[in-house]
N, C-alpha and C positions, 0 to 999 in steps of 0.2 A: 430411360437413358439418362446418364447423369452430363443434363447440358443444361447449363442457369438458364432461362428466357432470354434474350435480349429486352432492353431496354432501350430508353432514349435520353436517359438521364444525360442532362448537360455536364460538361467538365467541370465546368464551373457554379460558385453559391448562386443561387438565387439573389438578384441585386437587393431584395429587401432586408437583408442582413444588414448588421450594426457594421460600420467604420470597421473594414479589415486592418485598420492600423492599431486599435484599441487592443491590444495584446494585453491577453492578463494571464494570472495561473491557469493552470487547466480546468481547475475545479471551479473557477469561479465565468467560465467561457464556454461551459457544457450546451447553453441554449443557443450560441451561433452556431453550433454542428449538431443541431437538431433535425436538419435538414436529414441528414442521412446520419444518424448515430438513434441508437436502443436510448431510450428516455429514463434516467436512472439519474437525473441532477438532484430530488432529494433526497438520496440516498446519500450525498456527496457534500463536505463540509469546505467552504473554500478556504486557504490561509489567508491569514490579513493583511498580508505584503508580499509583493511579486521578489523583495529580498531577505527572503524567508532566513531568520536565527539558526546557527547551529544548535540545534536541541534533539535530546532523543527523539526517535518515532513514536508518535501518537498512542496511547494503548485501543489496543483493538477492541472492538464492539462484538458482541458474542455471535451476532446475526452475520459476520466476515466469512469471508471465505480465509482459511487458513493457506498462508502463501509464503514462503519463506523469501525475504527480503533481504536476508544479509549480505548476498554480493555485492548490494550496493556501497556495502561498509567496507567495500577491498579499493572505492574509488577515492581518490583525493580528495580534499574540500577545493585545491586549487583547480582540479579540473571538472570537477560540478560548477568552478567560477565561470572556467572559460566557455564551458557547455552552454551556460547562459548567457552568453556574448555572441552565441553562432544565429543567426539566421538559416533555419532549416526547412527544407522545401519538400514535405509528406504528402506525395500524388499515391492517391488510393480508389478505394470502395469499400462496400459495406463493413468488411473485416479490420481494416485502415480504420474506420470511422471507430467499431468497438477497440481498438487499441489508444486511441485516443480519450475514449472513456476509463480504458483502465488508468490510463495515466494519470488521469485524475485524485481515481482511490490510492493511487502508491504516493501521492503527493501531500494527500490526506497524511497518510501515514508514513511519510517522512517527510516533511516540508525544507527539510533542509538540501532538501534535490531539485524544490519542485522551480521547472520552467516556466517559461510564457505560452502559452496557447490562442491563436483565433482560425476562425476557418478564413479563407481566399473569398474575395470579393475584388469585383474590376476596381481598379484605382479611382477615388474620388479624388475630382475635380473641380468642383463647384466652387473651391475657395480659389482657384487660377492656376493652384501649382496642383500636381498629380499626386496624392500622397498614396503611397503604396503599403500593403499589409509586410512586406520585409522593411520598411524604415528602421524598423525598430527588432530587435532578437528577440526570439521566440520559433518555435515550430508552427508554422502553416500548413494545415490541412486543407487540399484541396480534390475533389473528384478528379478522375483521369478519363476521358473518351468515356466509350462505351462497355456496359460487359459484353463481353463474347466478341471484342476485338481487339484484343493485344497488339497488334499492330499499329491498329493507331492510337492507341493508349502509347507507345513507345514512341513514336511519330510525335504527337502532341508534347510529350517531356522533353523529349529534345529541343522541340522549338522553341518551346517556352523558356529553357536554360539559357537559349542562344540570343533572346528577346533585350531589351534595353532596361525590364522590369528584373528581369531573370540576372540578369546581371550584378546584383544586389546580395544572392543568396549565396552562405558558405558552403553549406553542404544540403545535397538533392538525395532523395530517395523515390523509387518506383518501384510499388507492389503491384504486383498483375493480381488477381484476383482468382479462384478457386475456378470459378465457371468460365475465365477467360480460354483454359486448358482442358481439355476433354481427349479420349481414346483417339479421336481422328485426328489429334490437331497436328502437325509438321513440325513435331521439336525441334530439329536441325535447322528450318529455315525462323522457325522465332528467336533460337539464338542467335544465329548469324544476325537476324535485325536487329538484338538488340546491341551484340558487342558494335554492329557497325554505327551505333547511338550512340556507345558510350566512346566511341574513336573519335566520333564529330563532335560530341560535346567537350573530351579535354582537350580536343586540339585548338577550341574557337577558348574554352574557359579553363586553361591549365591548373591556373590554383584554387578550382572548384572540388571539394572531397567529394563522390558518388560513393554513398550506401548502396551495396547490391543488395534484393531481396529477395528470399525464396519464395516458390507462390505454396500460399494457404491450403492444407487438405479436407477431405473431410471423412468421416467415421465411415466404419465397415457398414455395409446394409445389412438387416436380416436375416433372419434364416427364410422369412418370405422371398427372399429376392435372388436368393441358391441359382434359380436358372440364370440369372444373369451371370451369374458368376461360372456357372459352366458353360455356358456358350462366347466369354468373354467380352461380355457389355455392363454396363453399371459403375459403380463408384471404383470398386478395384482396378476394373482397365483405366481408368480417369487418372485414378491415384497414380496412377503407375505409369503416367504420361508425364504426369506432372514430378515425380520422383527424376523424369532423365532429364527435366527442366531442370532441376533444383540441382541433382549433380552438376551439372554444367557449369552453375553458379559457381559453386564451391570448387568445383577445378578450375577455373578461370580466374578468379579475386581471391584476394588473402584473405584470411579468417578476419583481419581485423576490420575489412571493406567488404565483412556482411551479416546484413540482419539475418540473421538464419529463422522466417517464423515456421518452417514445416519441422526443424530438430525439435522446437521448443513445441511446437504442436503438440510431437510425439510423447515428449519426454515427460513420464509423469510424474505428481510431485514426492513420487517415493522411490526416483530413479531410474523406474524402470521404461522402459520404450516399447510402446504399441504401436502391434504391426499385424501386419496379415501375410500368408504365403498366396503369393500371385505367379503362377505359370515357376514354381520350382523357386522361388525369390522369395528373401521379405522384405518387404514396403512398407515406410512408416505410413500412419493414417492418427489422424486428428486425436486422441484419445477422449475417452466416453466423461469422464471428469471435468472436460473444459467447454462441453456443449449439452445442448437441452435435445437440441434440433439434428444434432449431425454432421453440421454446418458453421454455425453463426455461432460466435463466444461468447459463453453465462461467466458473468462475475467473475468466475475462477478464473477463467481463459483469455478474461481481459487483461487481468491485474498481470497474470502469467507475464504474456505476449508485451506491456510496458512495463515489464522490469527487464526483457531481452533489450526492449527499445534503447530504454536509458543506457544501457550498457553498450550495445554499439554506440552509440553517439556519444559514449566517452571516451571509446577508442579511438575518436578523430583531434583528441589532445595530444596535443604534442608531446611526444613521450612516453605517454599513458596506454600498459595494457594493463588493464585489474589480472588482480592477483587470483579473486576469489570470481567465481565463475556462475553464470545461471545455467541455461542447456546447451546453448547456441554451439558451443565445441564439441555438443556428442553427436557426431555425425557419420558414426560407422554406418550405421544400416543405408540413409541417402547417401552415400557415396557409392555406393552398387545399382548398376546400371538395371531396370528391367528388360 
């Protein structure tokens, strides 16, 4: 059955983490989101300044995965400024954590984009006053609940927005996680909880931007695992739970208020969209290019998945939709309901 284990992982860093206010580039902040991120920091070269020079992109090292990064060249330099002015609030899990590693390598390789990065830690207070990891702009990564309870993964976001900490952050995002969704789960009632979240949150924080995000897939099984797929259990029925999740999103929020990572999932880097036929349907699923495992993002699929990243969170500039596009708008095939 395709259902992640539960865990007990806390929402929150491990308190032995460095000073969540210590915000630096991504590249050079890979060891506080070690906690739960793939260990590839020497892989990763940090820029020298968190106000990184207009200069071309880095030339690439042959050992790269080959990623096309030009969208990024459709955004302003004025609103890569303001992007680094926002205070942004990334509740995730494992997938969340590898996106946060690609960010790093796209930062590598164009530093003229690159943000702030630390993971969430409770606020130090030792010196009397509370310093908080949002004092300062930059994206905060932080776990959300538990897997395999979306529920209160959306519960916990909400509260946290609504908090006196929470109060600090411009723009919020919540990814559910790949195993949060399975064949059995009640899509109808996980939407309704979560739009009934995001009613309560801009009703208490009006001029808060909420990123929607689509939840994560993962690749077709086998040809070992055929009986699953005719008796309709395994990754396909999963896929395909999570496919009427991720419609939802995208008919509810405007393309520009959302991270789409199951289109970019699909979409692969030669255009085309991988899918499966599920009960007469086709279903995007993870494509075979962006994972080792099935599952979990290799290099390609990280870099991928934070070039969408950056690109919605440039669309929360005032004015600004880029011109030049990653995947995130080819979303014909999830727009079809299984």
């Amino acid at each position: 059955m395709d259902q992640s284990t539960k865990t007990n992982q806390s929402p929150r860093a491990p308190s032995n983490h460095p000073a969540p206010w210590r915000c630096m580039v991504c590249a050079a902040t890979l060891s506080t989101l070690s906690w739960a991120a793939p260990s590839v920091e020497a892989q990763v070269v940090a820029p020298k300044s968190t106000t990184p020079p207009a200069v071309a992109p880095l030339q690439q090292d042959r050992s790269d995965p080959i990623v096309n990064l030009s969208a990024l060249d459709s955004v302003s330099p004025s609103c890569w400024s303001e992007v680094r002015t926002l205070r942004v609030y990334f509740a995730h899990q494992s997938v969340g954590s590898e996106i946060l590693t690609g960010l790093a390598e796209v930062h590598r390789r164009y530093p003229s984009v690159a943000l702030a990065c630390c993971a969430y830690a409770e606020p130090d207070k030792t010196d009397g006053a509370a310093q908080s990891a949002f004092d300062t702009p930059g994206i905060v990564g932080a776990t959300a609940g538990k897997r395999g309870y979306p529920e209160q993964k959306i519960d916990e976001f909400s509260r946290f927005l609504r908090s006196s900490e929470g109060a600090k952050i411009d723009v919020a995002m919540l990814k559910l996680c790949y195993g949060d969704i399975g064949r059995n789960t009640n899509i109808d009632a996980l939407v309704e909880r979560y739009l009934k979240a995001v009613a309560e949150i801009q009703r208490e924080r009006p001029t808060l931007r909420l990123v929607h995000c689509t939840v994560p897939l993962k690749s077709p099984e086998e040809s070992a695992s055929r009986i699953k797929r005719l008796v309709g259990v395994g990754t396909d029925a999963s896929n395909a739970a999570r496919a009427r999740y991720n419609a939802a999103i995208r008919q509810q929020f405007p393309l520009a208020q959302v991270f789409d990572i199951a289109a970019a999932q699909a979409r692969r880097t030669d255009g085309t969209e991988a899918t499966v036929e599920h009960k007469g349907k086709r279903l995007q699923v993870l494509a075979s290019e962006y994972t080792d495992d099935g599952a979990s993002l290799n290099r390609k699929g990280q870099i991928v998945l934070a070039r969408e990243m950056l690109l919605a969170l440039s669309k929360q500039c005032d004015g600004e939709t880029p011109t030049g596009t990653g995947v995130t708008s080819a979303t014909s095939t999830g727009k079809t309901e299984p």
